[in-house]
C-alpha angles and dihedrals in degrees: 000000000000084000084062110045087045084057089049098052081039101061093033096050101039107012097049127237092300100061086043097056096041097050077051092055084059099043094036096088094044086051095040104133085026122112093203089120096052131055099170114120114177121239112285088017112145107225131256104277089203117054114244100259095056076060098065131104113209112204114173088181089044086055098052092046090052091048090050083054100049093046090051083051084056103058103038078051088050079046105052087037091062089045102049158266107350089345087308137122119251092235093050087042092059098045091044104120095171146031139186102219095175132014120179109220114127134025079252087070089042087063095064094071130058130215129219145171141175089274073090085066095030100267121128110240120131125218124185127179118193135137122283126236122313087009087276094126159002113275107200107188137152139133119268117223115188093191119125131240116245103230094112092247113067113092103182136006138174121116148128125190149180126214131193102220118241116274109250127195133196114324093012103292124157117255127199123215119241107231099145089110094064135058098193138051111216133205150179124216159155118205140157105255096269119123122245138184124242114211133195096191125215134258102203134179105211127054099242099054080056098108100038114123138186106217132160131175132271115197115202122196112206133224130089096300117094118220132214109226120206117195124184113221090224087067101072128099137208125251133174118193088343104303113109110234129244089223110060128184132185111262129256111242093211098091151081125293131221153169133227132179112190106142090139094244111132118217144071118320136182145196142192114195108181107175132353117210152138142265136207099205099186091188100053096086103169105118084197129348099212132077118260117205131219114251108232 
């Protein structure tokens, strides 16, 4: 185990962050149940009674496995890329008009997003995420409470919310989606006739863009109808911790997509998400529909 923490300080402190998430993508089956990676203890957290190492499983055959499924990613990845653009010709890539992102189907396609509330900052809202009837849909539910935490701090609270989880590619590398053909995202819904915000998150480079997000509304309008919901990508503004910033810039389609319902009403909500996709409107021709300002 010291073999391998010295390996790990190694790769991220001369080799660069590369070397060190790669050499993690190897390592991360045999220290799966393992918190080498992660020193944070929250406030009032006893600490762990058994040092991190005791805590690994070492699986020579697990590592293998993992290894053998790493390398087949790789190669359909080699594969798609030689084709085209996302597996696809050039010719069928230009042409593409339209894309399902997302289709809720199975409890499979339910495991690429995450759910979250303000219980993560002590509040008292409820969030669920489960498939809809007949399995022909994601059923996002919950209860909003807009009361505030105690703590002295907090100052509002209130809010649900749904997150795609980053693409990842072999060994664990980041991937980015491809959404330059289209100039819409394109959804179909059922809600209750609450608002929500829907929201493309950044990528940034640098700490303190951390927290900027492109984010623009979604009515629903309740009842037993579903809606299909068209969003032009030039509509969405940028944010960051909830204050919407002076500079704006058009967004980057290359990132993750949520959901957040934060209206400070309090009681039950619901929503049905069948499909996520794209659209390619050619006849939406705004590139951004807000001013952008000339840095002195």
């Amino acid at each position: 185990m010291a073999l391998t923490v010295m390996l790990l300080n190694g790769a991220s402190f001369h080799g660069g962050c590369c070397r060190h998430k790669v050499l993690l993508s190897f390592l991360g089956p045999l220290l799966s149940n393992s918190k080498l990676y992660s020193s944070y203890r929250r406030p009032g957290a006893e600490p762990e009674k058994k040092l991190s190492w005791q805590n690994a499983d070492f699986s020579f055959k697990k590592g293998i496995d993992h290894l053998k499924t790493q390398l087949n990613l790789l190669k359909k990845e080699t594969q798609d890329y030689l084709q085209g653009s996302g597996g696809h010709p050039l010719s069928q890539h230009l042409l593409e008009q339209t894309r399902v992102l997302w289709q809720f189907r199975s409890q499979e396609d339910l495991n690429k997003w995450v759910i979250s509330s303000d219980v993560e900052i002590g509040g008292k809202s409820k969030v669920y995420l489960k498939l809809g009837r007949n399995n022909q849909a994601a059923l996002l539910y919950g209860t909003l409470n807009t009361e505030v935490p105690r703590d002295g701090e907090t100052k509002y609270s209130g809010y649900c919310s749904m997150r795609s989880r980053p693409a990842v590619g072999s060994f664990n590398r980041k991937k980015y989606y491809d959404w330059t053909n289209f100039n819409s995202l394109y959804l179909r819904v059922r809600g209750d006739g609450r608002p929500w915000m829907v929201n493309i998150y950044a990528d940034p480079y640098f700490s303190h863009h951390k927290d900027d997000l492109y984010s623009y509304f979604m009515f629903t309008r309740g009842g037993p109808y579903w809606e299909e919901i068209k969003i032009p990508f030039s509509k969405f503004f940028l944010s960051s911790r909830g204050r919407v910033q002076d500079n704006q810039q058009p967004v980057w389609l290359d990132k993750t997509l949520g959901f957040t319902i934060g209206d400070k009403v309090d009681g039950p909500f619901q929503l049905e998400i069948d499909f996520i996709g794209l659209l390619n409107d050619r006849a939406h021709r705004e590139e951004f529909a807000y001013e952008i300002y000339d840095k002195n």
